[in-house]
N, C-alpha and C positions, 0 to 999 in steps of 0.2 A: 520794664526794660530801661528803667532813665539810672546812670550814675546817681543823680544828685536826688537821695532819695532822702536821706537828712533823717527826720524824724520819723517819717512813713516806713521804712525798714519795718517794723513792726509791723504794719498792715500789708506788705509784699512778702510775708511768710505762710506758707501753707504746710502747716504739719500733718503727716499721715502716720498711720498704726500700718505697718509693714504687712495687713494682710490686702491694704489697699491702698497700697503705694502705687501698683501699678495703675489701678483706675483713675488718683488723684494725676501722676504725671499724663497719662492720654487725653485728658481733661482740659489742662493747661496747656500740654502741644497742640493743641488747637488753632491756639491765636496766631499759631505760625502761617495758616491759610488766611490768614488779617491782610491786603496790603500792606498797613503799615509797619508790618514782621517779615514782610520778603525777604529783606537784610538779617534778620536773625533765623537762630536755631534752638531745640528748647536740647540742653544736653544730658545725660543722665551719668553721674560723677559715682566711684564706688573706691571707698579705702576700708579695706579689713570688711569691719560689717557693719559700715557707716554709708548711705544712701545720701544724696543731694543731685537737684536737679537746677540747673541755671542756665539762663538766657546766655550763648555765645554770638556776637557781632559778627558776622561771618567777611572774613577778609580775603579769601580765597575758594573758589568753589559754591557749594552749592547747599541745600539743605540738606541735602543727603549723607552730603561730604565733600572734607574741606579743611579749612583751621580759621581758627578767629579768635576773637578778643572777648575773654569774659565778663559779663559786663552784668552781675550782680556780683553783691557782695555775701561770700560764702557765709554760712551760722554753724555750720559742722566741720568741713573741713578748710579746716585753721590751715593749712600748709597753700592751701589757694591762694589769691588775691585779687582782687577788682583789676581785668587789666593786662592778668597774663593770657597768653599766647594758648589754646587750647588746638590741638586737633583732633577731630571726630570724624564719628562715620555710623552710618543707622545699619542696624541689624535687619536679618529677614520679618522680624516681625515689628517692624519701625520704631525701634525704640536705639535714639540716636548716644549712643555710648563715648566717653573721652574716647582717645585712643593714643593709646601710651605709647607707642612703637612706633 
C-alpha cells in the first residue's frame, strides 16, 4: 500500500488464473482488518474481461463505502492511474466493487 514502490512493483503483484481469483482477492482483503489498513480498502476494478484489484485510500466514508484515492499502481488497466479519485461500495458478499455511477 506505499506509492513509492520503485522497483518492488514487481513483488506487490499477485497473479491469479480466473478460476481463483476470487480466493486470491479475499485473501489479500484481509489485511484491511490490519490497524495499519483502517484507512484503506482492497477494491475490485472490472473492464471488459480484464479483473484488477487495488488498495483505494479511503478519503471519505468507510470500508464499506465511500470514494478514495488509489493508491497502487495499475498492470492491466492502463486507463487507471496512481491517484485518481475511485468510488466504491462492497456487495452482499463483501467483495468491494469500483462504482461507476
Amino acid at each position: 500500500m506505499n506509492k513509492d514502490m520503485g522497483d518492488g512493483l514487481k513483488d506487490n503483484v499477485v497473479w491469479s488464473c480466473p478460476e481463483h481469483s476470487m480466493e486470491t482477492y479475499f485473501k489479500v482483503k484481509e489485511f484491511e482488518k490490519k490497524p495499519e489498513a483502517k484507512d484503506f480498502v482492497y477494491v475490485r476494478f472490472v473492464e471488459d474481461d480484464q479483473f484488477e484489484s487495488m488498495w483505494v485510500k479511503i478519503l471519505q466514508g468507510t470500508q464499506h463505502q465511500g470514494y478514495g484515492e488509489l493508491n497502487n499502481i495499475p498492470v492491466k488497466l492502463l486507463d487507471r492511474t496512481l491517484g485518481d479519485t475511485i468510488s466504491y461500495k462492497t456487495d452482499k458478499e463483501g467483495v468491494t466493487w469500483e462504482n461507476k455511477n
